[in-house]
N, C-alpha and C positions, 0 to 999 in steps of 0.2 A: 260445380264443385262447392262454392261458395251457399249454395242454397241446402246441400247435404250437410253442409258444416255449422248451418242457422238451428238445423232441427236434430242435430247429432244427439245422442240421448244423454251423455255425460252431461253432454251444457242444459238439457231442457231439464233433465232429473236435478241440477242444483236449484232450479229459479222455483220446479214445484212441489222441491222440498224430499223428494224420493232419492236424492242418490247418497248409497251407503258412504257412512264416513270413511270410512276404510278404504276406500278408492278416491275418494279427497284428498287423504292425507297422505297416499300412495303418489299424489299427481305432485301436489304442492312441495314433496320434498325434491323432486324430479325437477321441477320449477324453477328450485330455489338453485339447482346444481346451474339450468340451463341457463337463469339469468347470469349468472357470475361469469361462462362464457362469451354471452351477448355482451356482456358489460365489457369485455375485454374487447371484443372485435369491435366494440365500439371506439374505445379506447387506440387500439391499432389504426382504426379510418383518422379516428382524430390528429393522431403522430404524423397520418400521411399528409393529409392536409396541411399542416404545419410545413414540412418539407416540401410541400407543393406554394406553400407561401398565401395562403389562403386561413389570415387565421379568426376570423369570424366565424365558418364553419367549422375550424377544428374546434374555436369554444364552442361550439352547439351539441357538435358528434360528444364532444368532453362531458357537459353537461347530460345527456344524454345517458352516458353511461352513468351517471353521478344518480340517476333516476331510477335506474335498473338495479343497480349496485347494493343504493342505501333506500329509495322508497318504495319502490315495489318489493323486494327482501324484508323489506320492514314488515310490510303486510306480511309475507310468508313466516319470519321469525315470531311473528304474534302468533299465525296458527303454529309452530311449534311449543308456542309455549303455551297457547290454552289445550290444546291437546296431550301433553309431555310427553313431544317427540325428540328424541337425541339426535342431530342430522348430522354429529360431527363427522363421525367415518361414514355417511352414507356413499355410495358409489353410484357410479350414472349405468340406469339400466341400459341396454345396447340400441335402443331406438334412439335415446336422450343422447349418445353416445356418439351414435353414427352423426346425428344432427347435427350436433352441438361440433363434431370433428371437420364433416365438410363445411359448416359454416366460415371455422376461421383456415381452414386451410384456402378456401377462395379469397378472404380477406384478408392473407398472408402472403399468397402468389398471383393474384390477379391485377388485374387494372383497378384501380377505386373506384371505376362507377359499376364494376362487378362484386366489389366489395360492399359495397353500398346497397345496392339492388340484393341479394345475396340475405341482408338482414332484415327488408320492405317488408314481406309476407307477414313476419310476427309481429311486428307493429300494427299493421294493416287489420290484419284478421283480429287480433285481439279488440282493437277497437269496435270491428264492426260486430263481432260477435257481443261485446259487452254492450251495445247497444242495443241490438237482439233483443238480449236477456234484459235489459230493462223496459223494454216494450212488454215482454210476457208479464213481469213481475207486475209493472202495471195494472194489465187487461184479469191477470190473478190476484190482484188487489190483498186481500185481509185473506181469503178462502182456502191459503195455503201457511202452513207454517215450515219455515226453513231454520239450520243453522245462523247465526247473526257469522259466521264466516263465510258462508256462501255470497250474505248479503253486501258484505265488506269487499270480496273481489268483484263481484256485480260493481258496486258503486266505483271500485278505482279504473277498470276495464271500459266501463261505459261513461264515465265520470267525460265534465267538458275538459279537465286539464290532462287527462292523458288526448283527447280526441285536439286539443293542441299541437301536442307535442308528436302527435301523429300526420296532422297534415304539415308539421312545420318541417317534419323527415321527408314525407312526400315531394316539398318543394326544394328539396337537398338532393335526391335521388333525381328529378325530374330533370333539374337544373345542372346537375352532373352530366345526367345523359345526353341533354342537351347539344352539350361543351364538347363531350366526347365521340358524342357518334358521327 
């Protein structure tokens, strides 16, 4: 799965420069709805935490969302604004939808390390995908010209401080499962 998801064409058409803006800006406003969820179930793991007495990880999960919320959104409200897109009444199309609903409904009714696991994948993959696409950009060097927004989610996806804040979830989720199983 993961290797369909390295060469998907969405992700390989931004690094060389082919994929129409319209479907960019179709994604990132989608994005911008699904992080404000994540940010929330992030926010909720963090609450539990806390009531589980555990509160070093609830400031992480906290932080966390604080990440989602305001700098990755950052980046999204920029391409809102070099684009002049209005995202205020956008609504979530029904894939973003269904996602974004069973996400927190497991992190509403389930155990935390199902909570927790439940939000891995988009952390996970976004890293390893944005490292992907930093290797293309690479080996494509100068021979391609792209968007400077494309290149801006490349850099924060593949970037080492989200690939931190990636492996530091990884030992939050592991360390959960650990405890719990």
């Amino acid at each position: 799965l993961i290797s369909v998801t390295e060469k998907h064409p969405f992700l390989v058409s931004m690094v060389d420069g082919t994929l129409d803006l319209e479907k960019f800006q179709y994604y990132v406003v989608q994005d911008a709805l699904y992080l404000t969820d994540f940010a929330d179930c992030l926010n909720r793991l963090g609450n539990k935490m806390m009531e589980g007495g555990d509160e070093e990880i609830s400031k992480q999960l906290h932080e966390f969302a604080v990440g989602a919320e305001e700098y990755e959104k950052d980046l999204h409200r920029s391409f809102f604004q070099n684009f002049n897109i209005d995202a205020a009444n956008v609504t979530p199309m029904p894939n973003t939808l269904l996602y974004t609903s069973y996400m927190t409904r497991i992190v509403s009714t389930r155990p935390i390390e199902e909570g927790l696991a439940v939000l891995l994948p988009c952390f996970w993959v976004y890293m390893h995908v944005g490292k992907c696409m930093l290797a293309l950009r690479e080996r494509l060097g100068d021979s391609v010209e792209r968007p400077p927004e494309f290149d801006a989610w490349i850099d924060m996806y593949g970037g080492e401080e989200f690939e931190k804040e990636v492996k530091d979830y990884i030992a939050i989720v592991d360390d959960a499962a650990a405890k719990g199983g």
